[in-house]
C-alpha positions in Angstrom: -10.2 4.4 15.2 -12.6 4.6 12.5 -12.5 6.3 8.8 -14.1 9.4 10.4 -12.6 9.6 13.5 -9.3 10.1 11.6 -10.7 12.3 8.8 -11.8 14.8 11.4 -8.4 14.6 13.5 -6.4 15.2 10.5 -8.9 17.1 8.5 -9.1 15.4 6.1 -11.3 16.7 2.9 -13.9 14.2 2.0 -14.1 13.6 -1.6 -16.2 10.6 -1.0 -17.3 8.9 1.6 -18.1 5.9 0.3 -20.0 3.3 2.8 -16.2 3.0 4.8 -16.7 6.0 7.1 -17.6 4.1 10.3 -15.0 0.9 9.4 -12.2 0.7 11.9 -8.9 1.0 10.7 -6.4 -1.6 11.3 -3.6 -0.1 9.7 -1.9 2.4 6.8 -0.2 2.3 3.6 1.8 4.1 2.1 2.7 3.3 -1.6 2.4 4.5 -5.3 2.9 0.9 -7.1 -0.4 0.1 -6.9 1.5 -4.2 -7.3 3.1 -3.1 -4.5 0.1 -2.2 -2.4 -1.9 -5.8 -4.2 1.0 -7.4 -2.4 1.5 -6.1 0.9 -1.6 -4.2 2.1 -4.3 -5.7 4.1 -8.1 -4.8 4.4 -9.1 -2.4 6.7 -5.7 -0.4 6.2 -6.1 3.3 5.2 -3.9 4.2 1.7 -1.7 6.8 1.2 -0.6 7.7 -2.3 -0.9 10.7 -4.9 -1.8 8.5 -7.7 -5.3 9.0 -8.1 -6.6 7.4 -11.3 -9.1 4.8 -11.7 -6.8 1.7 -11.1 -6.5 3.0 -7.5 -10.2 2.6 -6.9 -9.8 -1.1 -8.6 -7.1 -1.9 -6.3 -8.8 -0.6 -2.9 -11.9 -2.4 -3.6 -10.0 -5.6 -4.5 -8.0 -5.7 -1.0 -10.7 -4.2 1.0 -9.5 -1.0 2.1 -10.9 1.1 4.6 -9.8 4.4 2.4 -7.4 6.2 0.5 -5.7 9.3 1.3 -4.8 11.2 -1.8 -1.9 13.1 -1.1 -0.3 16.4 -2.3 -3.6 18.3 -2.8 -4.1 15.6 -5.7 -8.0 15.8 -7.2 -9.0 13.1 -8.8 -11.3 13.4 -12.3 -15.1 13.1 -12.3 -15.0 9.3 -13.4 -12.3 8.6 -10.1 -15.4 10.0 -8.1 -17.8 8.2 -10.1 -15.9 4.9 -9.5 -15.4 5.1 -6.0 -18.8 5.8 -5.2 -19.9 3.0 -7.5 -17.3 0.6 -5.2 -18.4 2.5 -2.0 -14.8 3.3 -1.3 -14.2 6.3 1.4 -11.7 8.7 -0.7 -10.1 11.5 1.0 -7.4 14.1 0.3 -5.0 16.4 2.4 -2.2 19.1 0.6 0.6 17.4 2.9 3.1 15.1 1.7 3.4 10.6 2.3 5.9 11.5 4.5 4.2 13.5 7.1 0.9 12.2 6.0 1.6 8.8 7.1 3.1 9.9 10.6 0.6 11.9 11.2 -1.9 8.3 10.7 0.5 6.2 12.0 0.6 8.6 15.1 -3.3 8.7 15.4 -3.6 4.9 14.9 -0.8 4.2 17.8 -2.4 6.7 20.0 -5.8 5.2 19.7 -4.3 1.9 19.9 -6.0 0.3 16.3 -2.9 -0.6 14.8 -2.9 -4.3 14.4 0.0 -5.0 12.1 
């Protein structure tokens, strides 16, 4: 499944699309320790979080994320934008919660059979 494949199934707002939109996803994440997420996530995987400073842009481009899914209705500040279209990284929000946020990808990855944990 790729980035906009899954933004449109679980309509997701775009708050960048970065050059990730057409990646395929391997897999999610779902984390707010951002050493927790250096340490265990792996590139292509989709993030879920409702941090959504700066750092999280650092730490998505450093592990080669396909996107992050900002969580809660959380908007990030002008320079979050900024960065993320500097790093070309896909950034997306919804108003639901981790919880049902990452069933919700976790069911869409399973159905379309992309998660390759």
């Amino acid at each position: 499944m790729k980035v906009k494949e899954l933004v449109k199934e679980l309509n997701l707002e775009v708050i960048n699309p970065g050059e990730n939109m057409e990646r395929t996803i391997s897999g999610g994440y779902a984390s707010d320790l951002l050493s927790d997420v250096m340490g265990h996530s792996k590139p292509d995987m989709v993030w879920i979080t409702l941090q959504a400073h700066v750092n999280v842009i650092a730490v998505a481009s450093l592990k080669d994320l396909a996107a992050i899914i900002l969580v809660h209705g959380q908007l990030p500040d002008v320079e979050v934008i900024e960065k993320a279209r500097e790093e070309g990284i896909s950034l997306l929000g919804t108003v639901s919660d981790t919880f049902l946020t990452a069933a919700k990808v976790y069911e869409s990855l399973h159905r379309n059979g992309n998660d390759k944990r």
